[in-house]
N, C-alpha and C positions, 0 to 999 in steps of 0.2 A: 206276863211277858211273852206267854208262849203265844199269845196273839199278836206282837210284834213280827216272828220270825211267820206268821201267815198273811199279815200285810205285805213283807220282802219277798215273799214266794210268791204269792200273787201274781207277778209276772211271768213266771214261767209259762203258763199255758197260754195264753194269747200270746206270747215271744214266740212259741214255739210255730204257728203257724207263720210269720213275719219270717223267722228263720228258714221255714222249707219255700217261702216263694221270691224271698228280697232276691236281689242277683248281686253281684260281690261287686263293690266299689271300689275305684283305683284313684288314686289322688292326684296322676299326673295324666296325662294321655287319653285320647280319644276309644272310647271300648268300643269293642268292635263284637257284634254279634255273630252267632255261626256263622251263616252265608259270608261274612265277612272276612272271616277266619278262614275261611274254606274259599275265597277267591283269591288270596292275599298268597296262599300259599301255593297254591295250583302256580301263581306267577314267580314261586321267588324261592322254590324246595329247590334244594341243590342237584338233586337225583334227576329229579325232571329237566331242569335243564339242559344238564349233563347229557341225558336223553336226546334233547330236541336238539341239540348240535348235532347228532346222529344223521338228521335232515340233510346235509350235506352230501354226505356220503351217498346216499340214493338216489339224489336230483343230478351228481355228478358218475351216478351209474347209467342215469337214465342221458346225461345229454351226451355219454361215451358211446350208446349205442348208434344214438344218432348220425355219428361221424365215419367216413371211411376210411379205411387203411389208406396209410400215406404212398403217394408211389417213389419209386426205386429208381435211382439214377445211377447208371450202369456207364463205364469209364473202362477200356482197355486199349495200349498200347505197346507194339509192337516193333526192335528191333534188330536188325541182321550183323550187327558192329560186334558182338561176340561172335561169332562160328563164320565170318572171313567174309559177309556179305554187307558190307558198310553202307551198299545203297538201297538195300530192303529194308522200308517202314510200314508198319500200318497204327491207323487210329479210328478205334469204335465209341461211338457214341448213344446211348440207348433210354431211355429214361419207358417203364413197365410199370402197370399200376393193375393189383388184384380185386377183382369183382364175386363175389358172394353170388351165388348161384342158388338157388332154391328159397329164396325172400327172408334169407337168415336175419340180415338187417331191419326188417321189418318185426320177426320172430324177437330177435333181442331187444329189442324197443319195447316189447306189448312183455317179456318179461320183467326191465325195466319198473315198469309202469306198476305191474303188481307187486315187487319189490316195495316200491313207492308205498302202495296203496297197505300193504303189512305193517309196514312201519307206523302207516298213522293208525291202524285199529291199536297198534301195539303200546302206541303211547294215551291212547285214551285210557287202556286198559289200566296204564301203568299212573293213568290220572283220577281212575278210578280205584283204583289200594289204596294210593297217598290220600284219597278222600276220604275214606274209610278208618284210616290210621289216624289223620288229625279230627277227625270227627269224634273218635275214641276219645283222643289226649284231651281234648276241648270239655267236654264233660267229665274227662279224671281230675281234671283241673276244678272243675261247677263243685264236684263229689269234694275234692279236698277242703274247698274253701267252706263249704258249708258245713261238714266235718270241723274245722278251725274257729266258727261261732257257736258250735254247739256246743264245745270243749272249754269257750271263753263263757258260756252260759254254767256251766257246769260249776267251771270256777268262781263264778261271780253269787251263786247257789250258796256253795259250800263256805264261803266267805260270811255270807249273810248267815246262813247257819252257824259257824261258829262263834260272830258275834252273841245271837241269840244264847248259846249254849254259855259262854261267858257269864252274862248277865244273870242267865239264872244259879249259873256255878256260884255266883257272888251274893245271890240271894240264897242258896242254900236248899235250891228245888234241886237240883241233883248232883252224883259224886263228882268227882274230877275225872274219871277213867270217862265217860260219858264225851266230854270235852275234849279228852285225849281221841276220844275215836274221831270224832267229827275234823279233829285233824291232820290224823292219815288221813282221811277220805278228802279234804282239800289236797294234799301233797300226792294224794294218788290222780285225782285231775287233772292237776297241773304237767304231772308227768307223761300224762297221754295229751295234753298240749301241746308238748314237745315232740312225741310222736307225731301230733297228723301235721303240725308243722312243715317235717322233715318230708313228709310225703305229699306236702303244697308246693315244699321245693323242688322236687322231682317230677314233679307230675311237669310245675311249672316250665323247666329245661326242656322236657322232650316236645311240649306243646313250642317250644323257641327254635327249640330244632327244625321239626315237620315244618314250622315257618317261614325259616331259612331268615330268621331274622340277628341282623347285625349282635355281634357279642356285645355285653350289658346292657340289652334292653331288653325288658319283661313285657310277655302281650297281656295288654289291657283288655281283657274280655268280657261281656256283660251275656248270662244269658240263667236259666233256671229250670232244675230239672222236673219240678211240675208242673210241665207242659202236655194239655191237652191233645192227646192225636186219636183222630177217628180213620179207621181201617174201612174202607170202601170196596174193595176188592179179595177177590176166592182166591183159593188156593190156585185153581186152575188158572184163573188170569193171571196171577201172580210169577204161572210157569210161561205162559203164555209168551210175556211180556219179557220175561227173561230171555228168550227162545230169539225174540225179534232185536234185543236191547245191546245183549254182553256182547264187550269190543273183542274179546277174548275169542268166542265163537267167529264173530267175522274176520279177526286175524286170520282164525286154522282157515275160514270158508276161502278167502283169499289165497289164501296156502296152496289149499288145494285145486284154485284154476292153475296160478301159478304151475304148479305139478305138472299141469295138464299140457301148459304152455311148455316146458321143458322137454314134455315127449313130443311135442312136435318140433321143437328145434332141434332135440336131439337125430331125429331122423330125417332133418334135412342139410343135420352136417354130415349125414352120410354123403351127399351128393358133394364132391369137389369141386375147391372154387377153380375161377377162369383167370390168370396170367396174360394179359395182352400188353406188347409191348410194342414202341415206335425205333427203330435203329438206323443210324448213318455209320459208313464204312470209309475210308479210304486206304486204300492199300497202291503203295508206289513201288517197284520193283525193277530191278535192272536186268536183262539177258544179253548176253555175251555171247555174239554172232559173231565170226568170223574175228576181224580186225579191231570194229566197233562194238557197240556198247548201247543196244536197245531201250530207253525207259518208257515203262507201262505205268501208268495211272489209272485206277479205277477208283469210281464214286459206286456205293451202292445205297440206297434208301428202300426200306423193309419193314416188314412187320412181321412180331413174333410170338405167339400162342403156346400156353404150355397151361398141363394141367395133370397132377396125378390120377392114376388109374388106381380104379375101387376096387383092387384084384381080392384083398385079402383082406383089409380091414375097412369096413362100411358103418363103421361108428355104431358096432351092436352094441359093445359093452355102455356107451354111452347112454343109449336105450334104453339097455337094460338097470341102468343105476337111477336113469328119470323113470323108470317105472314102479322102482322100490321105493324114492324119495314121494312119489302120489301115493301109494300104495300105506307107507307112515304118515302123513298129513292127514290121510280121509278115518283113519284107526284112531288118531288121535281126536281128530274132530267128532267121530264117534263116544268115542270116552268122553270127549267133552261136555256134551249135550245129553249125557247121561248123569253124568257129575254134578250140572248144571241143574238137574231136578232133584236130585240129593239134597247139593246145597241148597235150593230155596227150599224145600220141605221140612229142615231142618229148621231154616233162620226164622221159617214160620211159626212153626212146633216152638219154638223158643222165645217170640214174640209173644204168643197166645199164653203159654206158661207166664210167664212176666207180669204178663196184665193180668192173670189171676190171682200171684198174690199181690200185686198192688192192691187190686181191689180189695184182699183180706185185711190187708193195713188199712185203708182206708174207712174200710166200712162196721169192723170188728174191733179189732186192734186197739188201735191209735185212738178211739174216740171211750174205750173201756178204761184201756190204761189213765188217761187224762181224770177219770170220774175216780179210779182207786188210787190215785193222787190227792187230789181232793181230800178223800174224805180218810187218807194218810193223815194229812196236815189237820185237817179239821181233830181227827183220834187224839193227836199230839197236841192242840191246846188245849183239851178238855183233860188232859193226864190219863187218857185210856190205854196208849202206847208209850213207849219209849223211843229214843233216839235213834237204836237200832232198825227197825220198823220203817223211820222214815229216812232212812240214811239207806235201805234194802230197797223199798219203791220209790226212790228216786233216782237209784242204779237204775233198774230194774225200766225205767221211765228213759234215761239217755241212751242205754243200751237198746231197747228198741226204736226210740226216733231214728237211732244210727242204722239199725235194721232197716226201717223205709228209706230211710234215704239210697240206702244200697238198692235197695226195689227200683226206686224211683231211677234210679241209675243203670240199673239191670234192663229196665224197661225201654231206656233212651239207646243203650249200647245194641239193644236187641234188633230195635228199628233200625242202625245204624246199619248194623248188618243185613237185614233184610235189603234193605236199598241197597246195600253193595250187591247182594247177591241178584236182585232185579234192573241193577244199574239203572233204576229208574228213581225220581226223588218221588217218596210216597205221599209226603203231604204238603206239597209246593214247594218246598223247600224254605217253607217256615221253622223260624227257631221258637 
């Protein structure tokens, strides 16, 4: 009989490769591979878009600069009916419009424009985290599900087992405590069913999240975490590329014309603007000669020019705050592009780590274990081992698949990172 429960197990080791490559099936809905998942969202994250209304704001900074101050309509009338002179009037009419002297309008236009120009490195940047993060969820999601077969294999093992264990308890080849054990060890599988379960559920919600997909619907996702990728490029191009790539960097670089831009409008609001205005007058008046009673009428039509004098304040401080605001932007951009060679050195260093022990698994590991399974099972029909034995190398055997898979997952999250950190997709953006 104990060559029954090696027929049942039989599958385990060819399942188990079917397991680390199948990709998780959904019974309703169209699965959507990375790239899929990763455009779906870029259109439909809440955050993002909330962002891109932002857009507004700057195209209506930008077409405020454009516009000139409104002019003034100037209105004063004039009469003598209080203080005893009934036939004294006058009526001014003026209309003044202010002109911007030293090409301010033009200045505030081109800083405008790099306002503008901020914004959009700022939301690539911010399209490049959210890429990163559902790029994460996407494969915690691949990890859970395939975590949730191995755990359904585990079970379906120890199932098999126990029958076998039965049969022989009823023949009388071993105790019943033997039988007892192999049945914790089903109720302990099942139990961590229920664990990666809850963490398919989880992973699942935030992968629904970052998608900004409508409440109760789950993303149908197809994709597999042993996925070959070949590394083509150095460390240095790697910085190289990042140097030329992150929106992050061209924000501050933006930043900082910007800067530059503000000190020169700052020190051309030193110069004061020009007040010019058009006025009509009429002034009627009465003199009292003699007997009679003189009426004077005058019309005047004039022009009138007014502008502050730069005696005392010549717009330094202004200057001087556009010269701290560049002075921040370029220290930051500094730090940035210092940061900038951290992180990828890092996400490389971590890449490279990853694919070594993959390939420990791979090449050591995984193909060892598989043969001390084997010849587990084979010990145990010939009555060489006990129960215990193959009930310890068949932990021992799920416990490490679950180990590569984490590899293989480590390996996938590593790249992920790396491409955030190069803002570049490293392998065409194949899933």
């Amino acid at each position: 009989m104990a060559s029954v429960f090696l027929k049942r197990a039989a599958f385990l080791v060819p399942g188990m490769a079917c397991l680390l490559m199948s990709a998780p099936q959904s019974a309703r809905g169209e699965q959507l591979a990375l790239p899929q998942v990763v455009e779906y969202t870029l259109k439909n994250n809440g955050e993002l878009n909330s962002f891109r209304e932002e857009k507004g704001i700057h195209e209506a900074g930008k077409a405020r600069a454009r516009l000139l101050p409104n002019p003034t309509l100037e209105l004063e009338a004039g009469t003598g009916a209080l203080t005893g002179s009934s036939g004294d009037n006058s009526l001014s009419l003026g209309v003044s419009q202010e002109f911007a002297l030293g090409g301010k309008r033009e200045k505030k236009l081109a800083i405008a424009e790099r306002e503008l120009e901020i914004y959009r490195w700022q939301l690539a940047d911010r399209e490049r985290v959210v890429s990163e993060d559902v790029k994460t969820a996407f494969y915690d999601v691949i990890l859970a599900n395939k975590r949730t077969d191995l755990a359904d294999r585990a079970i379906e093992l120890n199932r098999q087992l126990l029958d076998v264990a039965r049969e022989r308890l009823a023949a009388g080849d071993i105790p019943e405590l033997e039988m007892n054990l192999v049945k914790v060890e089903l109720a302990r599988s099942e139990g961590a069913k229920i664990d990666v379960a809850r963490a398919l559920n989880q992973s699942r919600s935030k992968l629904r999240t970052l998608m900004g997909l409508p409440n109760g619907e789950s993303p149908a996702i197809a994709g597999n975490l042993d996925t070959e990728v070949t590394m083509t490029k150095s460390l240095v191009d790697l910085k190289q590329l990042a140097r030329g790539q992150r929106p992050d960097v061209k924000a501050l670089e933006a930043e900082k014309v910007k800067g530059e831009a503000d000190i020169i409008l700052a020190k051309a609001e030193g110069v004061p603007n020009l007040t010019a205005g058009l006025f009509y007058t009429h002034d009627r008046t009465t003199d009292a000669t003699g007997a009679g009673e003189e009426k004077v009428r005058d019309n005047l039509l004039g022009i009138r020019l007014s502008m502050p004098i730069p005696v005392f304040d010549k717009n330094q401080a202004g200057v001087q705050e556009a010269r701290a605001k560049k002075s921040s932007s370029e220290s930051r951009l500094s730090a940035a592009s210092r940061n900038i060679e951290t992180e990828v050195e890092t996400a490389y260093a971590s890449y490279q780590n990853s694919e070594k022990v993959l390939s420990l698994y791979k090449t050591d590991i995984i193909p060892q274990l598989e043969e001390n399974l084997k010849l587990t099972q084979e010990a145990y029909r010939l009555g060489e081992v006990g129960i215990l034995a193959v009930i310890q190398e068949q932990k021992n055997f799920f416990e490490v698949t679950d180990g590569y898979l984490a590899a293989l997952w480590n390996r996938q999250t590593a790249l992920v990172k790396l491409e955030t950190a190069v803002a570049a997709e490293l392998t065409g953006g194949a899933q």
